[in-house]
C-alpha positions as a Python dict, from the first residue, in 0.01 Angstrom:
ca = {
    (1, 'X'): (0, 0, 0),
    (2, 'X'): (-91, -341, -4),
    (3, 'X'): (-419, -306, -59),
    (4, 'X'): (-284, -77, -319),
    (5, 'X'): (-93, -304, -476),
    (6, 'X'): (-370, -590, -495),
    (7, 'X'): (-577, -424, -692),
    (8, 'X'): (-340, -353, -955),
    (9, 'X'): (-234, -722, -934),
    (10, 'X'): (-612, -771, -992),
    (11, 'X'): (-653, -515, -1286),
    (12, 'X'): (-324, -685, -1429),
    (13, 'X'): (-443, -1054, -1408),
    (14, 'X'): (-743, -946, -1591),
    (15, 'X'): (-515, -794, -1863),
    (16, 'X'): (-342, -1068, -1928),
    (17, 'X'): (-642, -1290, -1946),
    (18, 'X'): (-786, -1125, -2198),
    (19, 'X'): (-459, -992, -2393),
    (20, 'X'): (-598, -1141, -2683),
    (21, 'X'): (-884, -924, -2746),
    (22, 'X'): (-695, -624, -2578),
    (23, 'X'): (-425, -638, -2853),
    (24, 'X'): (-654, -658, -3151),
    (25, 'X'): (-873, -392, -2994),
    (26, 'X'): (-576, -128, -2996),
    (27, 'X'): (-395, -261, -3281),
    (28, 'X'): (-651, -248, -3522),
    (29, 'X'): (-725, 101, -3547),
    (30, 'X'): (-352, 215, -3596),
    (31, 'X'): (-334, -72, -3878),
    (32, 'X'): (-589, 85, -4034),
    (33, 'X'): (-485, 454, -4019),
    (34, 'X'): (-127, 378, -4122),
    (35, 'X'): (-178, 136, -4366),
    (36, 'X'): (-463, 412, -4544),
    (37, 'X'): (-312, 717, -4491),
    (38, 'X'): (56, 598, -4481),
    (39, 'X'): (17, 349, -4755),
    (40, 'X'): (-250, 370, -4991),
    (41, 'X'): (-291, 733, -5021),
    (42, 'X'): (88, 741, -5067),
    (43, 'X'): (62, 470, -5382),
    (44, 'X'): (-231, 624, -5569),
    (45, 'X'): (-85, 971, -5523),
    (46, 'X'): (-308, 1178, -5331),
    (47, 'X'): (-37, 1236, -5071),
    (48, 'X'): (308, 1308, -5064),
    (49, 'X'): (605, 1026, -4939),
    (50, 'X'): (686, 1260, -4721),
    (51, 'X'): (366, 1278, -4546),
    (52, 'X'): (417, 941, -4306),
    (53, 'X'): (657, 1180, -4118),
    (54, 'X'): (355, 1378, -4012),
    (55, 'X'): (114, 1102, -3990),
    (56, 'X'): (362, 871, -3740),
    (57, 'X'): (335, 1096, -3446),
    (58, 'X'): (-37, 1201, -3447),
    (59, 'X'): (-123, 790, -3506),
    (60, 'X'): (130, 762, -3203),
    (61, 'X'): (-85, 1025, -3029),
    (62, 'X'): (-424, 903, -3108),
    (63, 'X'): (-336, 509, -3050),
    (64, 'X'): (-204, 591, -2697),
    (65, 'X'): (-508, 853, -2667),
    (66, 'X'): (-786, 542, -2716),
    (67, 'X'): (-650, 261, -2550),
    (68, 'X'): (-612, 503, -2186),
    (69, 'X'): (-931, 618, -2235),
    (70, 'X'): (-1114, 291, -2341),
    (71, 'X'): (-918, 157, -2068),
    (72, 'X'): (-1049, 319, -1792),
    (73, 'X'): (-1349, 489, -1882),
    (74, 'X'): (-1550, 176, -1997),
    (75, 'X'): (-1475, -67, -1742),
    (76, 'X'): (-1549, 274, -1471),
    (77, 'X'): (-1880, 275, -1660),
    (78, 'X'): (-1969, -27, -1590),
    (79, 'X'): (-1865, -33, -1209),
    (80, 'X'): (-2081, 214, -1167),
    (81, 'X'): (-2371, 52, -1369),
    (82, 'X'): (-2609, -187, -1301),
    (83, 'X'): (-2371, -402, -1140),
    (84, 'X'): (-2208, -189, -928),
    (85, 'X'): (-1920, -400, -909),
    (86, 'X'): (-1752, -62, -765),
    (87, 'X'): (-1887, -169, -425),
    (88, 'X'): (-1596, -424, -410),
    (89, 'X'): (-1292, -188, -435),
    (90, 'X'): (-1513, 103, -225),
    (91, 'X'): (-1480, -140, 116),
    (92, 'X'): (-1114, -173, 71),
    (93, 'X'): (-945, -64, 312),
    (94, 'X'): (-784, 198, 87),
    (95, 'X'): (-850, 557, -1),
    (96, 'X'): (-1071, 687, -284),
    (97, 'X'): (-825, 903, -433),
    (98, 'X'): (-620, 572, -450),
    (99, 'X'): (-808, 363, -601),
    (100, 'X'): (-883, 651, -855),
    (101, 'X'): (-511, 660, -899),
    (102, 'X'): (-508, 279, -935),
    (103, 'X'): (-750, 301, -1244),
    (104, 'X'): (-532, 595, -1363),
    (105, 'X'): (-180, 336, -1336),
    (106, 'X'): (-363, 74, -1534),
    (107, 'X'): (-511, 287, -1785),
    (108, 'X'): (-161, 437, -1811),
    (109, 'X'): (22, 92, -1861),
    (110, 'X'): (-299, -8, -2144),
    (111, 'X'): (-159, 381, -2346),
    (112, 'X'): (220, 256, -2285),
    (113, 'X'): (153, -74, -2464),
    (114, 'X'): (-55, 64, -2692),
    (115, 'X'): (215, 329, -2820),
    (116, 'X'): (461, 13, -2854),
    (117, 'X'): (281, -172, -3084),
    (118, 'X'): (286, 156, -3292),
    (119, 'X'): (668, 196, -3393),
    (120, 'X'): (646, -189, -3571),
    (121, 'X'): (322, -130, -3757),
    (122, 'X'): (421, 207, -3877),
    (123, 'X'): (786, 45, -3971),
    (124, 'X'): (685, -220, -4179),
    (125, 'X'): (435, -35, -4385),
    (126, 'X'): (569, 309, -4380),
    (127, 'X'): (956, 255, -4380),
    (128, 'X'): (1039, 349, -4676),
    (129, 'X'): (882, 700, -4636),
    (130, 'X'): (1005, 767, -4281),
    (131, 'X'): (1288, 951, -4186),
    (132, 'X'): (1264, 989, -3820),
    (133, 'X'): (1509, 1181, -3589),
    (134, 'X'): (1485, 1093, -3259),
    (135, 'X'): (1627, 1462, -3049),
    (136, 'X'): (1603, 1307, -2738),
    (137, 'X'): (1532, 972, -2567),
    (138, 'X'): (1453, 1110, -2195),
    (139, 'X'): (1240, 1371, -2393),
    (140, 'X'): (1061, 1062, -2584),
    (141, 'X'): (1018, 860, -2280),
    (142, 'X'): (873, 1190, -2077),
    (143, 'X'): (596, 1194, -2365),
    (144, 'X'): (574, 886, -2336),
    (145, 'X'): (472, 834, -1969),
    (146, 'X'): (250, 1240, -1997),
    (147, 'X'): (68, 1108, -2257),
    (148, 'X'): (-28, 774, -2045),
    (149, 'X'): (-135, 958, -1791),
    (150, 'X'): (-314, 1233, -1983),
    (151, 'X'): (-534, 940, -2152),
    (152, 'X'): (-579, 780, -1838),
    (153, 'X'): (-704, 1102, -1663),
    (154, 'X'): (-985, 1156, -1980),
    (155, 'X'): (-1068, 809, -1919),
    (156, 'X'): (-1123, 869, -1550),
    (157, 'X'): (-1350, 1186, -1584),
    (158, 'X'): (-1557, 1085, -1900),
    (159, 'X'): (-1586, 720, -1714),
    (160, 'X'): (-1767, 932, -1438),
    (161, 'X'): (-2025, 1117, -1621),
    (162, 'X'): (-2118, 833, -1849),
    (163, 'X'): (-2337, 567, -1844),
    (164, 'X'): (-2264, 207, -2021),
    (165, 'X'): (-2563, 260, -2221),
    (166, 'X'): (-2439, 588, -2353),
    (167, 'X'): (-2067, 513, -2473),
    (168, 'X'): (-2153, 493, -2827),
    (169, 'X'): (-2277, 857, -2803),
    (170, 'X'): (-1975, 911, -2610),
    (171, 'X'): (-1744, 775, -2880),
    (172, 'X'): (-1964, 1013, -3149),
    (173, 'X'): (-1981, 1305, -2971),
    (174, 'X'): (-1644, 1361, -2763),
    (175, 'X'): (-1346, 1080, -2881),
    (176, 'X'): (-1379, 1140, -3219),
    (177, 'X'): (-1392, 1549, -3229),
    (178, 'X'): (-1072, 1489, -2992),
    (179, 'X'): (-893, 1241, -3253),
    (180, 'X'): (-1005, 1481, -3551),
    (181, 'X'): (-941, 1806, -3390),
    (182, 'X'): (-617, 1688, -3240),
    (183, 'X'): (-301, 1799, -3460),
    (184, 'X'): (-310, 1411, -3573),
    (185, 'X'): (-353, 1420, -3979),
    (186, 'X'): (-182, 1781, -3962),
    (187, 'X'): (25, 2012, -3766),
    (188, 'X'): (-100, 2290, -3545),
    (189, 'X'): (121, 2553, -3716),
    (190, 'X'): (-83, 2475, -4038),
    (191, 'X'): (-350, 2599, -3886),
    (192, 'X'): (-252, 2953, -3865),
    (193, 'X'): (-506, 3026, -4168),
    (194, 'X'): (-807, 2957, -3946),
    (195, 'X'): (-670, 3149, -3601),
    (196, 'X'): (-990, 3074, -3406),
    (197, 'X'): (-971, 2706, -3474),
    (198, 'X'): (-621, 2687, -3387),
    (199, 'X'): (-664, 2873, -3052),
    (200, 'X'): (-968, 2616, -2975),
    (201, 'X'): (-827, 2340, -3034),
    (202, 'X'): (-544, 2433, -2775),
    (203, 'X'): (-797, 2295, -2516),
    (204, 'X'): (-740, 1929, -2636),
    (205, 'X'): (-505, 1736, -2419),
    (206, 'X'): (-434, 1559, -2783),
    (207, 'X'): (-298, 1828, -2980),
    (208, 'X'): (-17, 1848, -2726),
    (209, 'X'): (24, 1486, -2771),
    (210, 'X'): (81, 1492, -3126),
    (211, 'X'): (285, 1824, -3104),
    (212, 'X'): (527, 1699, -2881),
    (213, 'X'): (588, 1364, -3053),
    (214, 'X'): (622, 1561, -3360),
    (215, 'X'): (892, 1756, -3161),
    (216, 'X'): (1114, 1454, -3051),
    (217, 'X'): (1045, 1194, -3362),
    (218, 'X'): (997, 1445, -3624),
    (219, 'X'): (1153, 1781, -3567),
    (220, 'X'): (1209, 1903, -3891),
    (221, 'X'): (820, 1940, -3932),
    (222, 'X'): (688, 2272, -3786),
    (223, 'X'): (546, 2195, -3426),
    (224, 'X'): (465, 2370, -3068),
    (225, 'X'): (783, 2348, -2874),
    (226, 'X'): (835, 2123, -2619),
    (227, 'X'): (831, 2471, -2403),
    (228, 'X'): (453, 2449, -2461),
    (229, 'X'): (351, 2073, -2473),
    (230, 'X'): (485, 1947, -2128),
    (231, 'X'): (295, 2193, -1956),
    (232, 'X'): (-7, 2157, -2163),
    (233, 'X'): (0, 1755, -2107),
    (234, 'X'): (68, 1840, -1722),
    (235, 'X'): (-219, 2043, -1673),
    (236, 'X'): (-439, 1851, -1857),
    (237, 'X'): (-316, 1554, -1682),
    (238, 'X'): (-415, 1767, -1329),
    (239, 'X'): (-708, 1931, -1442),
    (240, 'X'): (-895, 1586, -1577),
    (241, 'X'): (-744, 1390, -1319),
    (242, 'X'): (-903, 1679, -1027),
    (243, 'X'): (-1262, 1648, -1183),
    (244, 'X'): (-1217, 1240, -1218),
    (245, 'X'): (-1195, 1222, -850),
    (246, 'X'): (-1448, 1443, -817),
    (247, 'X'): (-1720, 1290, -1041),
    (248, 'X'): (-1611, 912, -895),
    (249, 'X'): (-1661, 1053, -525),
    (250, 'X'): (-1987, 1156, -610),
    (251, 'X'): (-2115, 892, -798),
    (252, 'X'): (-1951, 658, -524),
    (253, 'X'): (-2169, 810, -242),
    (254, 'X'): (-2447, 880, -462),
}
């Protein structure tokens, strides 16, 4: 475990150096959603007050979403690229399926400080529209930590399949169908008007992410039942975090 431990000292130390850049790259984009959608839409009337109730959750969704899957699939990328820097944690005296969960812990802790930074953007711009009801903390804590891991977990399998030079097509191609087709801008239940859609998009670990936000911080908007979403963020957190491991132990003995 110490070896364990070392590395996530490492990962950590590199965090902090660079906390700067870290917090503008995963504030930004939340800025920019709430203050659009939650703001200016609201002021020129082209969406209702009410609508920052259904925004907050899905921008909580997608924010956590990005920064554990930016947060583990780039740097993973880049291990495994022309610098192989990889090699380094590989002759630790550690299992692979530990220092896979390593890069899973880290890109968990990057989600959890992401989704923090959420609540005070959202508040100052959107407070006068928001009328939030939290049900339950232990239930908003429990999405909180699923939804860490289940960004992690993407991270960790799309950081094994692609290469540095291809994350822009990565970004174009499979993050931003997941952000779009995610119940983020809208509920799943308002979906029922295009039934093959809504049963597709049921394979996106994000739609359970907004859903069960919406759930716990919103309730009185229509939204999958907590029933649903816990096991949809715990298989996806299995599932993605079964063929991560997979595609690092091949390209590690590749």
């Amino acid at each position: 475990m110490k070896t364990f431990f070392a590395l996530m000292e490492r990962d950590i130390t590199v965090l902090v150096r660079d906390i700067f850049e870290f917090v503008v790259r995963i504030a930004v984009q939340p800025f920019l959603f709430v203050f659009v959608f939650g703001y200016v839409l609201v002021s020129i009337g082209q969406v209702k007050p009410s609508y920052a109730n259904l925004l907050l959750p899905g921008i909580l969704a997608i924010s956590m979403m990005m920064a554990g899957i930016q947060g583990t699939a780039i740097p993973l990328s880049q291990d495994f690229g022309a610098i192989k820097e990889i090699e380094d944690r590989l002759m630790a005296p550690i299992k692979i399926s530990m220092v896979v969960l390593e890069k899973i812990l880290m890109g968990t802790i990057q989600a959890w400080i992401a989704g923090g930074l959420v609540f005070p953007i959202a508040w100052l711009i959107m407070r006068k529209n928001l009328s939030l009801h939290v049900q339950s903390y232990p239930a908003l804590f429990l999405f909180l930590f699923l939804v860490g891991m289940a960004s992690a977990a993407t991270g960790i399998t799309l950081g094994t399949m692609i290469d540095p030079f291809k994350i822009p097509l990565m970004f174009a191609t499979i993050i931003i169908p997941l952000i779009f087709l995610g119940a983020t801008y809208y509920n799943w239940m308002a979906l029922k008007n295009v039934a093959w859609l809504q049963k597709l998009i049921l394979l996106n670990p994000v739609v359970y992410a907004s859903e069960g936000f919406r759930s716990v911080l919103t309730p009185q908007i229509p939204h999958i039942a907590p029933l649903y979403t816990i096991p949809g963020l715990l298989g996806s957190i299995i599932i993605l975090s079964g063929l991560g491991l997979r595609g690092f132990i091949k390209r590690a003995y590749s």
